[in-house]
C-alpha positions in Angstrom: 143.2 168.8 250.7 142.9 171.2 248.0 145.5 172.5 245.5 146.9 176.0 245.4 145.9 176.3 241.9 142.4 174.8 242.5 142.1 177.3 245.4 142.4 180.1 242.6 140.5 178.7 240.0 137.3 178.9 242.5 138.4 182.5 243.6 138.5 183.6 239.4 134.9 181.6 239.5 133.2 183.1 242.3 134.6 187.0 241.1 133.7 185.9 237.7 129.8 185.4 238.9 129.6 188.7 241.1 130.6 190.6 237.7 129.2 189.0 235.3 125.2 187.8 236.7 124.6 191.9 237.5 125.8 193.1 234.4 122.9 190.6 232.6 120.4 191.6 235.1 120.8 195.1 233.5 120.0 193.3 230.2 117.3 191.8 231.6 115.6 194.7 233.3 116.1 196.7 229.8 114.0 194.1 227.6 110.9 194.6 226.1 109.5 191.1 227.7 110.5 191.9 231.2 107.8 194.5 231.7 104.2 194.0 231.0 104.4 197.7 229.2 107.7 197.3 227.4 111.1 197.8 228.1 110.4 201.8 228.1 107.9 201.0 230.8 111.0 199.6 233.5 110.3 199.8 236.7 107.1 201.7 235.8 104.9 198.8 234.9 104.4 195.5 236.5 107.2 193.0 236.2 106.8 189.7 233.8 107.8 185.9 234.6 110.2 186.7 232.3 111.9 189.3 234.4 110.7 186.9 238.3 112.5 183.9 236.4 115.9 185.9 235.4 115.6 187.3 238.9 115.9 184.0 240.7 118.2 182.8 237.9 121.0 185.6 238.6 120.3 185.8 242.4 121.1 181.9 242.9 124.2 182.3 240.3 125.5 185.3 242.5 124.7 183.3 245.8 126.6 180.4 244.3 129.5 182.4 243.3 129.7 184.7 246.5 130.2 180.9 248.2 132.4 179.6 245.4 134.5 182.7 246.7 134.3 182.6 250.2 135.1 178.6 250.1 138.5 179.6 247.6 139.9 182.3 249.9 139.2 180.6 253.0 140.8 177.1 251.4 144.0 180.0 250.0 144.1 181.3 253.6 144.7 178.2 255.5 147.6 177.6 253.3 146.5 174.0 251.6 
């Protein structure tokens, strides 16, 4: 069984991974090594492994804290 107070702490985690991993995508998508012409060149030019590397990075972390969540409220829900 899980605590109460556990079943929050991974609820906080799993929102603080969907807010925060986007917001540093924008900083990576806005950096002068994540474009082969320059930051000024986003979107335009082709993309680094700087950028493909970041990419995984904050998809996995944003996977891991949408399931972080999910496990949280469902743990919250069945009143544990």
């Amino acid at each position: 069984m899980i605590s109460r107070v556990a079943c929050w702490f991974l609820i906080v985690a799993g929102l603080f991974n969907i807010v925060v991993w986007p917001r540093f995508a924008v900083a990576v998508v806005r950096d002068d090594r994540a474009w082969a012409g320059g930051a000024n060149q986003a979107w335009k030019s082709s993309p680094t492994s700087f950028f493909w590397v970041h990419a995984v990075l904050i998809t996995v972390a944003v996977l891991i804290g949408i399931g972080i969540l999910v496990v949280g409220v469902l743990a919250l829900r069945r009143g544990v």
